[in-house]
N, C-alpha and C positions, 0 to 999 in steps of 0.2 A: 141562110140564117140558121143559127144553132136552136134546137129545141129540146130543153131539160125538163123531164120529168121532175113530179114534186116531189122532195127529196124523203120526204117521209112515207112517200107510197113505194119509193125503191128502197127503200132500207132494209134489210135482213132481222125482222122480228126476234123471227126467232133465236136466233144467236143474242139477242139483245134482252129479250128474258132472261134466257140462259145464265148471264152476265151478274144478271140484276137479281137472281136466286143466290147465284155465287159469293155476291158482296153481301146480300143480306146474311146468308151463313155463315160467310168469315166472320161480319161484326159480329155475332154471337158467339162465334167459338171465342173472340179476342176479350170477349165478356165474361164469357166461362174461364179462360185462363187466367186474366188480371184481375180476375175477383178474391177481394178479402172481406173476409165475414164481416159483416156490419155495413160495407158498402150498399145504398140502394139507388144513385144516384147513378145511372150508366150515361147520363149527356152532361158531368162535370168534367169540362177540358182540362180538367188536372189533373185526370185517371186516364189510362191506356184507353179504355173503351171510348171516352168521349174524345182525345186528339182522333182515336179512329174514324169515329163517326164526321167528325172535323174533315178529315183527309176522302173520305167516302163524299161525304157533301160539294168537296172541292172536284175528285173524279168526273162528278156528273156535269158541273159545270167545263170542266176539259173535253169533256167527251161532246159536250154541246157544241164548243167553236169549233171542234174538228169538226163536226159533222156539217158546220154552215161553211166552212170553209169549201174553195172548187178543189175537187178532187184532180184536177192538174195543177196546181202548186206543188201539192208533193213530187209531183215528179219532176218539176222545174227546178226547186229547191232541192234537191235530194244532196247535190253534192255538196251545196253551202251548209246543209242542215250538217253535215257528217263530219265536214272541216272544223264546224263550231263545236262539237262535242268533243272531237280528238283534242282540239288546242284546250276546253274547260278540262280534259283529263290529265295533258298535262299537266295546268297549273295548278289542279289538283294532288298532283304529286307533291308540291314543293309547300303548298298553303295548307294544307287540310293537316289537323291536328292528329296524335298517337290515338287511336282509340281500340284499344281489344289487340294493340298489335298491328294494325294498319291504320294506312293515311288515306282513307276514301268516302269523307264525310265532310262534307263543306257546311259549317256552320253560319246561319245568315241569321244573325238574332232568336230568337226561339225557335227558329226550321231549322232543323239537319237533312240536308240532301245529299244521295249519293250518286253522282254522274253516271259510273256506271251501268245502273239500272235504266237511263237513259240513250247508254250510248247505243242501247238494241238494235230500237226501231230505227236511231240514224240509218248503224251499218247496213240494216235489210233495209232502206233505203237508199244507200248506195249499192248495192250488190244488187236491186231489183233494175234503177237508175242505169249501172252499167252492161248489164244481161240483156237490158229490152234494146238494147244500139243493135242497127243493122249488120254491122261488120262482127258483132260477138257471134264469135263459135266455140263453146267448152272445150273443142278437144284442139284448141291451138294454143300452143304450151306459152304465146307472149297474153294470151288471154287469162288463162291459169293461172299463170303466175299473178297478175290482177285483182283475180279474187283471192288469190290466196294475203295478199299484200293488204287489201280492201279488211280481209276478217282478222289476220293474224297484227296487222295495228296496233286498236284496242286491248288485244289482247295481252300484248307487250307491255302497255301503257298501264292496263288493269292490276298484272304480277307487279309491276313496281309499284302499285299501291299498295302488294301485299293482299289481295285479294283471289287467292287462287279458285276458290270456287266461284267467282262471280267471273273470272277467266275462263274457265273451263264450258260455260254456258254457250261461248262463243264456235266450239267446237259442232254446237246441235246445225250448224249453217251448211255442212256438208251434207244432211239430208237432203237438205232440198237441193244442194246440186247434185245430187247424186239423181234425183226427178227430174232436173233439167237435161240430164244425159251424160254425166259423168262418168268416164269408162267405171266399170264393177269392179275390174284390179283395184280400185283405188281406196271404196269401202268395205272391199275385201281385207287391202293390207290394214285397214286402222283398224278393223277387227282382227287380224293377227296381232296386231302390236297390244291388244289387250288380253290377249291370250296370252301373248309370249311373259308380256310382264306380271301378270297372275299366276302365269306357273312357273315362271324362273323365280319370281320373289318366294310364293309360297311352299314349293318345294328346294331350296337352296342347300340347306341344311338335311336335307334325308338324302341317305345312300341305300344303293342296290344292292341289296342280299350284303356280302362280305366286301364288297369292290368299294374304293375310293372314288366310283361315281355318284358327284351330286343327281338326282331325278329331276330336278328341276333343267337342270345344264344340258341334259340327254333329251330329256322328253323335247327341247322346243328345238333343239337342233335336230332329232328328228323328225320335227313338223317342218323343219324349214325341207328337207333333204324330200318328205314325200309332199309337200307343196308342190315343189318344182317339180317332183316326175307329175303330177298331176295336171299342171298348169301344161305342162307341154301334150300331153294328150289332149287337154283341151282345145289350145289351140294351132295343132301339126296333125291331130288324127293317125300320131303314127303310134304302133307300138314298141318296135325295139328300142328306141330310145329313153322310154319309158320303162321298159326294164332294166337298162343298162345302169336307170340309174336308181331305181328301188329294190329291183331284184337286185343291183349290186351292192348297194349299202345293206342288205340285210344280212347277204354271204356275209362281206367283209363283220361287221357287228358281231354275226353270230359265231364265228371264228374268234371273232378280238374276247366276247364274253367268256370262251371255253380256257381262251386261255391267261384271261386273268385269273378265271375260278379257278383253274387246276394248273396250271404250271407259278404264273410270276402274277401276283394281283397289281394290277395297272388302273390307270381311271378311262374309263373307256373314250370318255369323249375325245382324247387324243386323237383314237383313233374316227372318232368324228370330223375335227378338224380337215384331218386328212382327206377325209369322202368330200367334205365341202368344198373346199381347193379345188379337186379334182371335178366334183361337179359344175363348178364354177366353169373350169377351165374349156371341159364339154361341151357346157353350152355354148361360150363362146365362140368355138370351132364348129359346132353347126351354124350358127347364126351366119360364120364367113365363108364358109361351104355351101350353103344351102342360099344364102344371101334373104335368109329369114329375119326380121329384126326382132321376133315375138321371142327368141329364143336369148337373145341379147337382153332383153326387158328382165325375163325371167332369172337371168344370172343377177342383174343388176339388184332384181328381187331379196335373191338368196342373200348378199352381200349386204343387203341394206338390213335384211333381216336380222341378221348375224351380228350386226354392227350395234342396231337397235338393243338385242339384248344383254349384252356387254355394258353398252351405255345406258342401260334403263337400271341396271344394278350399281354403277356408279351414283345415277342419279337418286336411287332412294337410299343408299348408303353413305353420300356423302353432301348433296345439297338439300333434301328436304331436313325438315326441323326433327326432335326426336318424338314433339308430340304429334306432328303430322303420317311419319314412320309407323308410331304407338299406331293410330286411328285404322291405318291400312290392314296391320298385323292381325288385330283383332276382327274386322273385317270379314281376313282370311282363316280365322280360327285359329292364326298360330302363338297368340296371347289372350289370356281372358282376364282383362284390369277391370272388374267390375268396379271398383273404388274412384279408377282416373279415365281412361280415355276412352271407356264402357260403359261410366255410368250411365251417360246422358239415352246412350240406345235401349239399354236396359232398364231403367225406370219409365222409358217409355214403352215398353214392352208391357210392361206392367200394369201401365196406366190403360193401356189398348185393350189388352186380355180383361182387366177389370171389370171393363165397361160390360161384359157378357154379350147377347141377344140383343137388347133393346136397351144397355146402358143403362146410368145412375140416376137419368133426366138433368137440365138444367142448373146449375149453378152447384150440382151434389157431388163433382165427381170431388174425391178425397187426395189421389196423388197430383192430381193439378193445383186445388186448393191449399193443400200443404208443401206447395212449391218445391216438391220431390224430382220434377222433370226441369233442366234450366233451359232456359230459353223457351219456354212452351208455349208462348205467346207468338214468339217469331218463327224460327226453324222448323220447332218439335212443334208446331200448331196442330196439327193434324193429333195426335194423340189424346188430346181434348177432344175429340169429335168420336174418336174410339170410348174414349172411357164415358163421356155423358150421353152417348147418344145410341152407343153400341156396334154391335156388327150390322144393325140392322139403317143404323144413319150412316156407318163411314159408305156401307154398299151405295145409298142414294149418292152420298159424294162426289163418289166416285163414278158412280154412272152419268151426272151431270158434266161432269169434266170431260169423259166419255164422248155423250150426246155432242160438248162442243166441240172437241179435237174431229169428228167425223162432221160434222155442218163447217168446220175452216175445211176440209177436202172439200166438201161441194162446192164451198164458195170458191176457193183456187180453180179449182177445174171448168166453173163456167168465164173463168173472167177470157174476156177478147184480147186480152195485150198479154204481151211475158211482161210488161211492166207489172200489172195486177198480180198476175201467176205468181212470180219469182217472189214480191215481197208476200203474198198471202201463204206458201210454201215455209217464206222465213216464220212468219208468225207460228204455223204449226210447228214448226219443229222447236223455237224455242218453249214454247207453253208444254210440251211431249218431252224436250230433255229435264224444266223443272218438275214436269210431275213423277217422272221415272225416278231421277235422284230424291227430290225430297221423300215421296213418299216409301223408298228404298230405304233409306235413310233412316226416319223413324223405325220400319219394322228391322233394321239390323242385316238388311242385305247391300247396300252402296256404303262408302266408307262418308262420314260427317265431314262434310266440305262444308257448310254453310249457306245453302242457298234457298229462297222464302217459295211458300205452296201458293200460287195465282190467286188472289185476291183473299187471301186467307190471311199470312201471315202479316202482321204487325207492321206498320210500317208508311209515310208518306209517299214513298221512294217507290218501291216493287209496286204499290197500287195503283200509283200515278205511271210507274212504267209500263205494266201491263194493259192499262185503260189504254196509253197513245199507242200502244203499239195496234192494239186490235181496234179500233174507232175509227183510224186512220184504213185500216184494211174495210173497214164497213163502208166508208165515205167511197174510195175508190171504188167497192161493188158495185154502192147505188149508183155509180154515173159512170156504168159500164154500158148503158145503153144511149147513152146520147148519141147521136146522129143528125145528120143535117135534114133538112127539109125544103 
């Protein structure tokens, strides 16, 4: 006979305060940014603050049938749950109206919902669904490939809505496999690749001293060139090899620099090229020599490297938009459009810095009021909480958000199954990639994609996605301890 504890004595309180501080905050920041003078009426469902309050009301009752629900459904359902979201994102694509430039808002009489923001908790429930099976092992490449297929989906799905920052959320899923034991090459290389495309994009256009070398072109080719001597002392423990190919590319460089400057000015990376080739070609002769395959991995690295940033420059020169390119640039500091594609970070700067110490208080801040930041309600939420509430409220914020990113670790780490784990893993890292972007974002360090602050921003959608996704992780806790009897 099974014997279930009462589901309210295993519940995770405190995460559920936490919660419940968070949503009371938001609705007041959504107060303070939808407020125009004169308004006093904050529960009229035909102002921002009261559909919020609407959709806050609705949360709690969602978060109630989760919680009465058995916490094996979700894992029974997992894969049905994820097929019905892929197919409503489909025909999302083809039914959902123009709105801002994308098709990912299904209008159902006075709701607008957006799939998307749903199809989270699906996939980390199938990614948790396919993880917790016996025969799963991350490092066997028909598994891999699984997950990779399980995330990269939606994400597919999501770009043909025209939603690139609501795609890109899909990426925060590799942290947690990267917990469940994902070789480190692998969140090594995505961290190169945003290296490489930050410094090939932002220095593309500046050359060396007199030389017709780009800096950007040089610099990541020779990260690629001391990557690989690096990776191979890693893991060969040898040295010559390791010099053969750093100690060699530097000779060669520093010969090729002397005699651009002073005989015939050439662009160095040519002679880059050449050193990659040939590094390439090295490692592949140890790997068939030595019958090491770490050394084969590593060529395959270089190349794919190499390749990557080739293609990451076609791709922000010829398939993103001009106002998506603009967002990047400035970003990177290599445009300052405080009029166009700056405003929006820039009046929120302002709105943040205003706020001082202790803020304007309540309903006083003036660049929110005077509707100087757009979208300050949804995106830019957070700059309201700087300018009325100050340095001394975004700090609590922030520390609540804090407090809950390290109580979802605890909770991950005590659960009994990798069922629990893998999907209590997915929830943190999605709640960690929007608070990093959005509130990057606001202060003018991540480029404005578009994506809402957890239960802050504006919105049926994000509040209702964020509630299932974490209520569903609560449910599974509490009835981590069942046991027979």
């Amino acid at each position: 006979m099974v014997r279930r504890d009462n589901i309210w004595k295993s519940l995770d309180w405190v995460t559920i305060v936490i919660y419940l501080m968070l949503i009371v905050f938001g609705w007041f920041s959504v107060c303070g940014a939808s407020y125009d003078y004169g308004d006093r009426d904050f529960l009229d469902f035909s102002t921002r603050a009261g559909k919020q309050f609407m959709w806050i009301v609705c949360s709690f009752g969602l978060g109630f049938v989760l919680l009465m629900l058995e916490d094996t459904l979700y894992d029974m359902f997992s894969y049905i749950i994820y097929i019905g979201l892929i197919l409503l994102l489909v025909v999302t694509i083809f039914i959902a109206p123009d709105t801002k430039g994308s098709r990912s808002w299904l209008i159902l009489g006075p709701v607008s919902l957006q799939p998307a923001e749903f199809a989270k908790f699906a996939t980390a429930l199938a990614l948790a669904k396919y993880m917790s099976a016996y025969s799963f092992t991350i490092k066997n490449w028909k598994s891999a490939l699984m997950l990779a297929f399980l995330i990269l989906l939606p994400m597919l799905l999501i770009i043909l809505q025209r939603e690139t920052g609501s795609a890109l959320v899909y990426t925060a899923f590799f942290l947690m496999l990267y917990r469940e034991g994902m070789p480190g090459v692998v969140l090594f290389s995505g961290i190169c690749a945003v290296v490489y495309f930050v410094v090939g994009i932002r220095f593309d256009q500046v050359f060396i001293a007199d030389t017709p070398t780009p800096i950007g072109e040089f610099a990541v080719l020779s990260m690629v060139l001391l990557f690989a001597g690096g990776m191979v002392w890693i893991y060969k423990k040898k040295w010559e090899p390791v010099r053969n190919i750093i100690g060699g590319s530097f000779i060669v460089l520093l010969i090729a620099y002397f005699i651009s400057e002073y005989i015939t000015p050439f662009n160095l990376v040519w002679a880059q090229w050449g050193l990659c080739v040939v590094t390439v070609c090295y490692l592949f002769f140890l790997s068939l020599s030595e019958r090491h395959w770490s050394c084969l991995l590593i060529g395959l690295f270089a190349i794919g490297s190499i390749g990557f940033l080739y293609s990451s420059d076609y791709f922000f020169n010829k398939v993103l938009e001009p106002h998506q390119q603009i967002r990047i640039k400035v970003v990177l500091g290599m445009e300052e459009d405080l009029a166009g594609a700056g405003y929006n970070v820039n009046q929120s700067k302002i709105a943040i810095g205003s706020g001082g110490l202790t803020g304007k208080g309540f309903l006083n801040g003036t660049q929110t009021k005077l509707k100087y930041v757009p979208e300050q309600d949804t995106d830019f939420i957070f700059c309201t909480v700087g300018e009325e509430e100050g340095f001394i409220g975004s700090t609590a914020v922030l520390l609540l958000f804090l407090i809950l990113i390290l109580r979802l670790i605890v909770l991950s780490e005590r659960q009994q199954s990798a069922f629990g784990r893998v999907y209590g893993y997915s929830v943190l890292s999605i709640f960690l990639f929007h608070l990093f972007i959005n509130i990057g974002m606001v202060l003018g360090l991540t480029p404005v994609i578009g994506i809402p602050l957890p239960f802050f921003s504006y919105g049926g959608s994000s509040l209702w996605g964020f509630t299932i996704l974490l209520f569903i992780f609560l449910r599974i806790d509490a009835g981590r301890n069942r046991r027979l009897v």
